[in-house]
N, C-alpha and C positions, 0 to 999 in steps of 0.2 A: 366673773360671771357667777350669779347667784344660780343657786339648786330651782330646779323646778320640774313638775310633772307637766306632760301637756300630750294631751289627747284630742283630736276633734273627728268623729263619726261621722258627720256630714258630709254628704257627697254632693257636690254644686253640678248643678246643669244650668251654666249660662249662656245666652245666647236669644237671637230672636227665635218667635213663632216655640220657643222652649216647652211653652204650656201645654202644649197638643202632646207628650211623653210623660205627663201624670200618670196615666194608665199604666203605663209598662214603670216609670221607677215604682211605682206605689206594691204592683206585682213582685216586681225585683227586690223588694223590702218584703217580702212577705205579707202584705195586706190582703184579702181574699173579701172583707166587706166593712164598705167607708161610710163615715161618719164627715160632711163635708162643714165646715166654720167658715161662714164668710160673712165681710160686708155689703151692704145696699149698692156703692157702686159696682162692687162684680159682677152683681145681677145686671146693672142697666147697662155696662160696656159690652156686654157680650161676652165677657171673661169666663163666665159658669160655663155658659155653653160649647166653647169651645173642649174647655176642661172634662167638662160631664162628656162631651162626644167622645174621650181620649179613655175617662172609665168603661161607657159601653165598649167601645173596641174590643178592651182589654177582659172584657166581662166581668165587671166588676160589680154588684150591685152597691148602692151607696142613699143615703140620706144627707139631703141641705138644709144648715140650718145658717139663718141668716139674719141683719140686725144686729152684729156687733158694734158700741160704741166706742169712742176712746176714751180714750183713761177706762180701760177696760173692767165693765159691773162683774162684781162676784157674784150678783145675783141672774146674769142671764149664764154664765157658764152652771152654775147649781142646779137651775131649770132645767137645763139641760142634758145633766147630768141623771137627774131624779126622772127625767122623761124617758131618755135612752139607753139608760142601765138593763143589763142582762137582756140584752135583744142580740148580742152577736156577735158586736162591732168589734173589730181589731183592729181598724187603724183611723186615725182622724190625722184630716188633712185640713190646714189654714190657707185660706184663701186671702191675703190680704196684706195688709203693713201690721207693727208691731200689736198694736191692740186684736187683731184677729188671731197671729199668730201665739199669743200668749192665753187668749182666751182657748184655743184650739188647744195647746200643753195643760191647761187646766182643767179642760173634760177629759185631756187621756189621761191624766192621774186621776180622777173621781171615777173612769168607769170600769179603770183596774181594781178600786177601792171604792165601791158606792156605799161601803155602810161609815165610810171616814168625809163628814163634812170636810168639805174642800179649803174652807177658811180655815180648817186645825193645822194646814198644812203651813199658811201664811202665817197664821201666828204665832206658830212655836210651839203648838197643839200636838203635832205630829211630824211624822220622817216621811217623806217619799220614798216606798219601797219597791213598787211597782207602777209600772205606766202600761198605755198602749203605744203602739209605733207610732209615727207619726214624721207628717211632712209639712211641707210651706211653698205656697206660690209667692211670691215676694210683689207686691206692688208698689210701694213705697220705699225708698230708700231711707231709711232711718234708726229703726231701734236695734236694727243687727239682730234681734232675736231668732231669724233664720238660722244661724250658725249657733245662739250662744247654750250656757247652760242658766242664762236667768230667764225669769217671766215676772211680772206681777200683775197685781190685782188689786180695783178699788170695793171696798166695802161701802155701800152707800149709808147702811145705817149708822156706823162712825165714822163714815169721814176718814176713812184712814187708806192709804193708800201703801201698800206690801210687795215688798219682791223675795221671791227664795232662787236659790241655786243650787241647783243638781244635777247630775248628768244625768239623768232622767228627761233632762228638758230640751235634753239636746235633740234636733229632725234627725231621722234617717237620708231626708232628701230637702236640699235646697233647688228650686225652679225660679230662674233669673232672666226674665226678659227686661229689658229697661227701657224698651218700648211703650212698655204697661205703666210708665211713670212720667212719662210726658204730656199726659193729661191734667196734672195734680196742680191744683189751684196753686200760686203763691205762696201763699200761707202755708203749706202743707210740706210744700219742697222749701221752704226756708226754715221752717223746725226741725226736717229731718237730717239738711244739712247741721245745725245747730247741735243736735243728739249726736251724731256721729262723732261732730269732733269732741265734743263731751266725754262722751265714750273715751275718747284716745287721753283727754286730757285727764281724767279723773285716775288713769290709770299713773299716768307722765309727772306726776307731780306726789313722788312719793319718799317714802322714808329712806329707801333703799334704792341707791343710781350708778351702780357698777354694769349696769352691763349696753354695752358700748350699740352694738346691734340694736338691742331692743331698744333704745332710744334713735336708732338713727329711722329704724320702719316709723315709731311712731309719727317723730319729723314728717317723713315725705310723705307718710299718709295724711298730717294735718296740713302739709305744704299743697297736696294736689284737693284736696276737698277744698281747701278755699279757692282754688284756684278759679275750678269747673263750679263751684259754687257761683260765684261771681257769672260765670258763661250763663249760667241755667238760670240765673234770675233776667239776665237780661235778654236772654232767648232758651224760650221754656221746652223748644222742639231739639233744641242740639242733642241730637242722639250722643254722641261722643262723649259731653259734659255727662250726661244721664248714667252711661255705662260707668266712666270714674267714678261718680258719684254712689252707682250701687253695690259698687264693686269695694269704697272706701267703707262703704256702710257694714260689708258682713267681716272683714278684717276688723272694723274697729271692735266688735263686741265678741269675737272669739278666742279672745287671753292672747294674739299672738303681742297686740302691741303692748301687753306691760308682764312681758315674760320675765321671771325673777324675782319681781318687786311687789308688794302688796298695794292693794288697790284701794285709795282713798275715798272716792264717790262722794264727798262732801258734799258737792253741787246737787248731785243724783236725790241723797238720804233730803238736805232742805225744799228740792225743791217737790218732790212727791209731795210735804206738805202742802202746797200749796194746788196743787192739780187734786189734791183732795179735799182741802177746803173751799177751794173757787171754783174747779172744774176746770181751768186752764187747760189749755196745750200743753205737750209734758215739753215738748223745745222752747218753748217760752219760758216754761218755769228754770230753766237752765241757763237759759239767759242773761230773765233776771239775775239768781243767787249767784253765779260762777263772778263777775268783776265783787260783789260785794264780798264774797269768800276771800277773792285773789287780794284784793287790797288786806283784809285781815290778818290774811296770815304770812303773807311773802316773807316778812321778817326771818321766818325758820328757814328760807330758803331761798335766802336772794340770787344766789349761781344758777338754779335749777330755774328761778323767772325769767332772769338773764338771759341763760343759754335761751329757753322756748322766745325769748323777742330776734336773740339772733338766728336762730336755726330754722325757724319757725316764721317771724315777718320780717325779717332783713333787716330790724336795727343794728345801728352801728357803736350805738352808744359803750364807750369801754368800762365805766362807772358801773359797779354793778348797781347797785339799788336803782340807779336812772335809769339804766334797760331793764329792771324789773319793771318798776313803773311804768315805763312807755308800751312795755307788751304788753300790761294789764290793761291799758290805754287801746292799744293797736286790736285787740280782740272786742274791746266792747264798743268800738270803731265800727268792725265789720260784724256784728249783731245786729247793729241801730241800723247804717248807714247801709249798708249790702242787702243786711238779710230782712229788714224794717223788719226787726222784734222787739222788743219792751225790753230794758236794761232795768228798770224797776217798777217800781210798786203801782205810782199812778199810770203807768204807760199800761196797765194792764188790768187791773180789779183795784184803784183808785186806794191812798193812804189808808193804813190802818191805824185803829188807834192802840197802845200797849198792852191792854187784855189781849186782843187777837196776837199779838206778837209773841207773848210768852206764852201762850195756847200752842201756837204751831211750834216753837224750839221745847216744849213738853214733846209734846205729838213726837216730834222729831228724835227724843231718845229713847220715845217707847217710854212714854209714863214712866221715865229715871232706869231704866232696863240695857241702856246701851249710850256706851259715848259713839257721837260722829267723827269720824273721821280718824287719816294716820299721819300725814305731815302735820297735824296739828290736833290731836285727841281733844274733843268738845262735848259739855257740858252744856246743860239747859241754858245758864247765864249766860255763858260766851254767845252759843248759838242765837241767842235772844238780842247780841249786839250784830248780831251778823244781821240779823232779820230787820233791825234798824236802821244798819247802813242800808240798806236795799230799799227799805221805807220812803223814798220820796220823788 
């Protein structure tokens, strides 16, 4: 078993009718006046209201600000920032799935720090030293940002799409009904399912594979998300699929499943290019990049593809390169075929031609600033055949 620290703050309140004890964990955290993040459905399900009747309770006065996109703009969290600076507020609360919830960690670092542009943070401008507290209604099962310590942000005027990680970022309060997520179109519960397992996988596929445990959580966390995945696409009300499902979401992004081992995110680092140059769905863009990654690089680790086709989808194949194969196979199976997501390029923002390719595997190290990835350390070129194999 490898050395590792681990910490997680967050205190989960799962369960239905959850929402109506905002008031009191928000209290319980120490918040006294909120700052509310949400999206356009919160307001039209009735979710605000419920929520906001749980701050009056509690006396809490609060402001809603509302209008989050995905692939979340660093320009409406800045607005927001430059509007509600030095008015009060000590605690923001995200109403929503990951895009709200990280837009939400992005005002409470800016209003801790309004005289620190919030992009200095993204770029490597600056340190998060200070936040406000902060919580999360969870509607979406998908980017685990509830639990984790990352967030990111899209800059619209480059095109560039950033994530940092800090226990700064972590809630004081996870609110989990998964009631709140049986409304969510197709598309929306098939990316999230998508992300999660990403999540597990980016972690699973690493330099360092001694520790027995944390590979076997990871397994059954990717073994039940497909499962109930499968359930919830073919019946979107199954409460039960819903609850695995949100409940796979906040384990996948809180370090428990790749404790030990350092965390690859190759799928993660390519595919943000692409949700920042197209504007994609971020579980689409994982989609695509992850079988064009996994074909590339399995070489450095055919036991480790192996095992995940055994452990992971039931092959039985003893050869190892062939069960690596067949689970790189068996996963972009149930992307296409389960989750109907784009596995590449034209299934989604149509062939590129070789400028845009070496553009985004630029983008992708940070204008030569950072290699991707740790089972297989990459470079602009490499990245660039990756971005090919995916091309078509």
């Amino acid at each position: 078993m490898n050395a590792f620290t681990y910490h997680i703050p967050t205190r989960v309140i799962f369960g239905e009718n959850t929402e109506r004890q905002t008031g009191r964990a928000i209290r319980d955290a120490g918040g006294t006046k909120v700052l509310i993040i949400c999206g356009r459905s919160a307001l039209k399900s009735g979710l605000m209201q419920r929520i906001v009747e749980s701050l009056d309770e509690a006396g809490l006065p609060w402001v809603a600000v509302s209008g989050v996109q995905p692939n979340p703009r660093l320009k409406r969290a800045q607005e927001t920032v430059d509007t509600y600076a030095y008015r009060g507020f000590d605690f923001v609360l995200g109403v929503g799935g990951g895009s709200v919830i990280d837009t939400a960690k992005a005002v409470a670092h800016g209003l801790a720090r309004p005289d620190v542009p919030i992009w200095d943070y993204y770029s490597g401008k600056a340190k998060v030293t200070a936040s406000l507290k902060k919580g999360a209604v969870l509607t979406i099962a998908a980017a685990g940002s509830e639990m984790s310590d990352s967030a990111v942000l899209t800059n619209e005027e480059n095109g560039q799409k950033k994530g940092i990680n800090t226990p700064f970022n972590q809630p004081d309060f996870a609110i989990m009904n998964p009631a709140l997520t049986c409304t969510l179109p197709p598309r929306q519960t098939a990316c999230g399912v998508a992300d999660i397992m990403m999540h597990t996988m980016d972690r699973y596929f690493s330099i360092q594979t001694d520790n027995a445990l944390t590979d076997s959580i990871a397994e059954a966390l990717l073994r039940t998300v497909i499962e109930y995945g499968r359930v919830v696409m073919d019946d979107p009300d199954d409460l039960k699929a819903r609850s695995e499902i949100m409940w796979c979401g906040s384990l996948s992004h809180n370090g428990l499943t790749g404790l030990g081992q350092p965390k690859d995110f190759s799928a993660h680092a390519l595919g943000h290019e692409l949700s920042g140059m197209f504007d994609i769905p971020h579980g689409e863009s994982l989609t695509i990049m992850w079988p064009a990654w996994a074909r590339y690089v399995y070489r450095n680790a055919p036991g480790r593809f192996a095992r995940f086709g055994r452990n992971v989808w039931g092959i039985q194949e003893e050869n190892e390169e062939r069960a690596a194969l067949a689970a790189i196979r068996a996963a972009e199976r149930y992307f296409c075929e389960v989750l109907k997501l784009p596995v590449c390029f034209s299934q989604a923002m149509g062939v590129q031609d070789e400028t845009t390719l070496r553009d985004l595997a630029l983008r992708a190290t940070y204008y030569g600033d950072r290699r991707v990835g740790q089972l297989h350390p990459m470079e602009k070129d490499e990245i660039y055949l990756v971005y090919q194999m995916a091309n078509h």
